[in-house]
N, C-alpha and C positions, 0 to 999 in steps of 0.2 A: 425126408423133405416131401411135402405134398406137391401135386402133381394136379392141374383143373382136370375134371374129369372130361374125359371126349378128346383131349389134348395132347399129342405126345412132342415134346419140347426137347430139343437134340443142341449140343455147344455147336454154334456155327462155326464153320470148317471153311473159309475161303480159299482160294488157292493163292498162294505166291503172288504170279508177275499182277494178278488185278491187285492184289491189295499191295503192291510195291506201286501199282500206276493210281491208285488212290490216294499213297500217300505224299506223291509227288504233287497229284493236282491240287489235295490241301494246300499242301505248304505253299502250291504256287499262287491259287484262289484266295486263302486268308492271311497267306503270313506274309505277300511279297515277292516271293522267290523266283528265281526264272529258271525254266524246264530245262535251258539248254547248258544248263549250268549243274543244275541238281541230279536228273536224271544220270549221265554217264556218272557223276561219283555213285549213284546207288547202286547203276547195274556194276561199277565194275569191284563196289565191295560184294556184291552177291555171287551164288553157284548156278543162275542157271544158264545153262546150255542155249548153244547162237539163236536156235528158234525161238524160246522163252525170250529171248534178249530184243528179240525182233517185234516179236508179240506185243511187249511193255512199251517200247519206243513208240510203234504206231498208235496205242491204245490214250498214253499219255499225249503226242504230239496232235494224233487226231483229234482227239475230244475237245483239247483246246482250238485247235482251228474252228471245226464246226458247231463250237457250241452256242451260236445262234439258232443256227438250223434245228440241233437237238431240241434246244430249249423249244422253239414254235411246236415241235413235233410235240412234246412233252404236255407243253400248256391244251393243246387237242385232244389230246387222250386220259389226261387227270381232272376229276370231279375237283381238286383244287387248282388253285392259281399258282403262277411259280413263287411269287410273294409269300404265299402258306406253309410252301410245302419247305420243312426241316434242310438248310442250305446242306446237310451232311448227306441228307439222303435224296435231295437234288442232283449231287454231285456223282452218286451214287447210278442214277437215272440215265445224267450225261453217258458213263462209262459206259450203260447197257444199251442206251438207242444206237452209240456207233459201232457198238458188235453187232445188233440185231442189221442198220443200213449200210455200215462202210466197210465191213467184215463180212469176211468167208465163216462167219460163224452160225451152227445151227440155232433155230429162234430157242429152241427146247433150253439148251446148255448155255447161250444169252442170259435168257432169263434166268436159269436157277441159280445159275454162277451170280449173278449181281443178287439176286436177296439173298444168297449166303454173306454175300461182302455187306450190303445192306444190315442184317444182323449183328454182323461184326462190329458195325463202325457207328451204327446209328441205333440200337437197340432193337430187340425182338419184336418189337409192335413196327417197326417199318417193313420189316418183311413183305405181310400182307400187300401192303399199299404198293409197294414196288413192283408185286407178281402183279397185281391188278394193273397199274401204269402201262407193264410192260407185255402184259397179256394181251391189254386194249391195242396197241401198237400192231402184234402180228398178226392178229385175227381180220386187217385189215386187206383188202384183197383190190387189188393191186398193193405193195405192200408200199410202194410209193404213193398211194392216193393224196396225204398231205402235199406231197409233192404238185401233186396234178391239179389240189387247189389252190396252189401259190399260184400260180401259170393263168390263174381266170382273175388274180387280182390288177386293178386299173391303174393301181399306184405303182409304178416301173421302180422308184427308187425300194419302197415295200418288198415290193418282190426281189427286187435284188437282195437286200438285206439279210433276209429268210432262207431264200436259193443259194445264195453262196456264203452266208454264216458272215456278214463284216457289220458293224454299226453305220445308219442311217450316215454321219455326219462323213465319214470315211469314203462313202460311195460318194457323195454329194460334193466333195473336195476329188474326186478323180473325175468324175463329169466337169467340172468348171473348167481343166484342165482341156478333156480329149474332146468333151464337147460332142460326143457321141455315146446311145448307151451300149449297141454294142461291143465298141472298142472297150468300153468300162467292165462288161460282161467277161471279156476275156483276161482284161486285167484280173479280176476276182476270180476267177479260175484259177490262172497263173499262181495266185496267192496260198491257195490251196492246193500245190502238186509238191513235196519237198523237195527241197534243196538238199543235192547233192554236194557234199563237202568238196569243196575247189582248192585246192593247192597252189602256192605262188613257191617258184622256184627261185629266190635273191641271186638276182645276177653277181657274178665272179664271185659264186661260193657252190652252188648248184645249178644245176639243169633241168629243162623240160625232159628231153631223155633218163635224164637215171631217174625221174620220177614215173615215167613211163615201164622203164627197164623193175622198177617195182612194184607194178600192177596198175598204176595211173593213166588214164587215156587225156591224151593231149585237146583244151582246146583250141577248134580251128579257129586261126588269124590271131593267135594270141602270141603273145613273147614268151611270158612264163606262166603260165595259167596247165594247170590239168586235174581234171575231176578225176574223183576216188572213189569207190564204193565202200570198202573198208573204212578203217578205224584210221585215223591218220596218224593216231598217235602212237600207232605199232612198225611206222617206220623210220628208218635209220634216219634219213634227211633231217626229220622231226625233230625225234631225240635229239640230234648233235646239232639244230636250228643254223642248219644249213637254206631249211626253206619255210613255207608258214601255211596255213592255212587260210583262205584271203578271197574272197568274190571276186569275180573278175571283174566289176562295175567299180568296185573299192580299188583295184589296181590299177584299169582304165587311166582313173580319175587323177592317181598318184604319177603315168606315166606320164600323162599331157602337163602337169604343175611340171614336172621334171623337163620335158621339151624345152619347156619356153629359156632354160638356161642354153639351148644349143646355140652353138657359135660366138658365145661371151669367153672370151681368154682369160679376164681377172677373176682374180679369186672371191666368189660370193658366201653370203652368211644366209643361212636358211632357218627358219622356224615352223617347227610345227608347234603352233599356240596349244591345241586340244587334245591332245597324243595320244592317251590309256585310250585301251590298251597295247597299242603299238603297233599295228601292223602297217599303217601308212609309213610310221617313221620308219623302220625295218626296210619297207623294199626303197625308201627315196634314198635312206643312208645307201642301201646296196648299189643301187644306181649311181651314186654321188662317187661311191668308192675310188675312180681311177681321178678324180678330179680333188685338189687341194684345195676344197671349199672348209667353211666351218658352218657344222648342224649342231642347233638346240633343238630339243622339245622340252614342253612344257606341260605339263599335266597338273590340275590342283587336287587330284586325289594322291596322298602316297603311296596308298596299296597300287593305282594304278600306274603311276611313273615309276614302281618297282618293275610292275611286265613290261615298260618300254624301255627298262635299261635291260631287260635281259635279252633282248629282240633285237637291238641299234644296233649297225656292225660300226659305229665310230659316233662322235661328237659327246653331247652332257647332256644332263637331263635334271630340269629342276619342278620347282611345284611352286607355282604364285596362280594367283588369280587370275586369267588370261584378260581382263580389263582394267589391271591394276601394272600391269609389264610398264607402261610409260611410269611411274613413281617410284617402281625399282631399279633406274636405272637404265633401262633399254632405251630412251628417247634421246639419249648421248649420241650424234651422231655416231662414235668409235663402236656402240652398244646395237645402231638399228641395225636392221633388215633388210637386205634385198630381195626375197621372197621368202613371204610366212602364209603357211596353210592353215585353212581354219576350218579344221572338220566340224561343223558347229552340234552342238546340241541339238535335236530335234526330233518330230511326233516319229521319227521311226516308221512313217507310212510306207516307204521302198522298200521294206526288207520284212515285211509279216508273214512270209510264206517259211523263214527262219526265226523270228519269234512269234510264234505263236499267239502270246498272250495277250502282246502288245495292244490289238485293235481292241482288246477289252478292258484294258489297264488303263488307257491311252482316252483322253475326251475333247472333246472341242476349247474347254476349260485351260487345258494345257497350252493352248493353241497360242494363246494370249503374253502369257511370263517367257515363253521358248523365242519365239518375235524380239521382246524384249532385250533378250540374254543376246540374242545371234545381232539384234543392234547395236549393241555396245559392246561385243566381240569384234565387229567389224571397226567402229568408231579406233576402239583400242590398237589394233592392227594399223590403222594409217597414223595412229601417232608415232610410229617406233618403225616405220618402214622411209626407206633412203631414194634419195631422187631417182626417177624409172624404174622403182622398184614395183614388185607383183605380189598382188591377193590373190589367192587358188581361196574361194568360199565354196564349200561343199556339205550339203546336208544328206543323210541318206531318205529323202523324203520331197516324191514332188509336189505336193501342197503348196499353192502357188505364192499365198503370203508369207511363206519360208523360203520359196525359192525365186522367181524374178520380179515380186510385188520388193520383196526387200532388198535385193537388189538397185532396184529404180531409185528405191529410196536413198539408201545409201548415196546413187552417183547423185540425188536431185541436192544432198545437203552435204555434200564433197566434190565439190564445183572441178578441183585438180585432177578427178580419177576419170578416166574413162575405162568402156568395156575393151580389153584385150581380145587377138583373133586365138580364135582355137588352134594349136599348131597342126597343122598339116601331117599324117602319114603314121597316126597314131592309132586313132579311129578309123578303122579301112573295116571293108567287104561291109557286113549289115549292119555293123556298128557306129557307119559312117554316118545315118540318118540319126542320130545323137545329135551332131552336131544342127543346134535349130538356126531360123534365117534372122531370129536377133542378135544372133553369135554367142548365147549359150548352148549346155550342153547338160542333154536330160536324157537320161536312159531309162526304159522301159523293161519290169520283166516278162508281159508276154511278147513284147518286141523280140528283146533280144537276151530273153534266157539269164536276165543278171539283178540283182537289186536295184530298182530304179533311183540309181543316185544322180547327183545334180551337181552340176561346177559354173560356176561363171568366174572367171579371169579379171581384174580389176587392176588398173596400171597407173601410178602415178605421174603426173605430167610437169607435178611440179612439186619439190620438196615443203614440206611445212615438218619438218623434224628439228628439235628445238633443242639448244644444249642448256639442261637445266643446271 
């Protein structure tokens, strides 16, 4: 085999955990896939050792958080645009700007580790282009200098964008809200520091203690909540789904729906309309447990109302359309509701510090048919719910026309509903400032350390359930 002369041309040799965090970000970037799904099945058919394992985790979840940031860094330092440059060996580029800035790793072994993976995955002629991208980058002195000229730009929302890696429309949707850009600034930090995996212990089957007694630290003001550092699903709890895995702003939200039944002595019917994959039903069944209520959930995926029958500790679990419940029957008064929760569909904006991908998946586009859906989730929900009965609506997103723009709406074209009070003694110590002075209920995660999920309480004052 001929050989260019002057050339000596060697099989690229990548290592392992990059080209395992490459091909996770493929599949995540062109095929769909979400990281926090893919990832632990690859690492846990692989052999390497905790460091390695550590290594790919941060490699894969960073890159996708920051790959705004990368990307501006990239477009600075490449003779082409990102539009030109090969999406393979773009992808390629991401992996090495967040070794060379978010990694303890030397620029030397940065760089030559990514055009080895470069070679591998996007052919021998990316190489070059790679070493030169990534050359340009360290030769830079301050190696932050891109950085330092984000910091002189006038457009605040730009600069944020850039500095903390999130799309334009995503800051501009958290500003409408805090109406400050500092406080925005810290939320987009927040966004970027991961989440520690939170454990929910289901009351009368586990405890905060044996999950503590298993290397879990409790957190404070919570019932059953404790963060893990480990693998969760290396313990016994887990296994024998004594407990779950669960935000504490997700359980929060499940405790206060669960409140509002205190001090009612007859036996009530609860639904969870949007269940998969279970974990709200899981801890309200658990709560519900000493009380002879009857719980549905309803899920329209089956794969997914298969993981909330494996999760429920009591009731059934079916799969309709959750705007279609009044036509199967539920609007019988024997069939309605006294409280149904409706974790609705939504941009996912509260919780991007756990998906990663989201704020790039995710467009203002979506913004429009999710509105839609979560209207006629709601609409569906007061047909099949029973005099003084209660809407728990919670998105995990506080994007205002998701969360009390639709609201308003709802009560302005269901004359019978008004807003419910937050119950009292649920929400304590920092958590307590959730509760806002319109009488919903939005959590923050640089507030308070949780997925900024969102509840508003909606109660009917007068029946319109109809026996068809």
């Amino acid at each position: 085999m001929n050989k260019t002369p002057g050339r000596n041309f060697t099989k690229p040799n990548p290592d392992l955990p990059r080209l395992m965090a490459y091909e996770t970000l493929y599949e995540v970037t062109f095929e769909g896939g979400y990281s926090n799904l893919l990832l632990p099945k690859r690492l846990e058919k692989s052999e390497l050792d905790p460091r390695d394992r550590s290594f790919v985790t941060e490699l894969v979840y960073g890159t996708l958080r920051m790959q705004g940031k990368h990307d501006f860094r990239i477009a600075k330092s490449s003779a082409r645009t990102l539009a030109q440059i090969d999406p393979k060996v773009l992808l390629c580029l991401r992996l090495g700007v967040h070794q060379i800035y978010e990694m303890r790793i030397p620029d030397h072994a940065a760089v030559s580790a990514t055009v080895e993976l470069a070679r591998k995955v996007a052919g021998e002629s990316s190489g070059s282009f790679v070493n030169a991208v990534l050359r340009n980058m360290t030769n830079l002195i301050p190696q932050d200098a891109v950085s330092l000229d984000l910091a002189n730009q006038t457009d605040k929302n730009t600069y944020l964008a850039n500095e903390f890696s999130h799309p334009d429309w995503i800051i501009s949707a958290y500003l409408d809200h805090l109406k400050d850009y500092e406080k925005v600034a810290e939320l987009l930090a927040a966004n970027n520091v991961p989440a520690q995996p939170t454990l929910v212990a289901w009351p009368n089957f586990s405890s905060v203690s044996e999950l503590v007694a298993s290397g879990a630290v409790a957190v404070p003001e919570a019932k059953y909540a404790a963060n893990f550092a480990g693998n969760p699903g290396s313990l016994s709890e887990i296994k024998s789904r004594k407990a779950g895995v669960q935000d504490y702003g997700s359980q929060l939200v499940t405790e206060i729906f669960h409140a509002t039944a205190a001090g009612i002595t007859k036996k009530l019917r609860w639904l969870d309309m949007c269940a998969g994959p279970g974990g709200k039903s899981a801890l309200l069944t658990a709560l519900i447990s000493t009380r002879d209520d009857y719980f549905l959930a309803n899920e329209i995926s089956e794969v997914r109302a298969d993981l909330v029958r494996q999760v429920i500790k009591n009731g059934e679990v079916v799969s309709f359309d959750g705007r279609e419940l009044a036509s199967n029957g539920f609007a019988k008064p024997e069939n309605a509701f006294d409280r149904i929760l409706i974790d609705a569909p939504c941009t996912g904006l509260g919780a991007l510090r756990r998906r990663p991908e989201t704020r790039w998946r995710r467009s203002i586009n979506d913004l429009k048919s999710l509105m839609q859906l979560q209207k006629e989730l709601l609409h569906s929900a007061s047909e099949i719910l029973l005099d003084n009965g209660l809407i728990a609506y919670v998105t995990c997103s506080p994007h205002l026309n998701e969360t009390r723009f639709q609201v308003k709406e709802f009560l302005r074209t269901h004359r019978d509903f008004e807003l419910a009070t937050i119950p009292t003694g649920i929400a304590t110590g920092k958590y307590a400032s959730a509760i806002q002075a319109d009488g919903m209920f939005q959590l923050w995660t640089h507030t308070h350390g949780t997925d900024a999920m969102f509840l508003a309480l909606l109660q009917r004052k007068e029946s319109k359930v109809k026996n068809l």
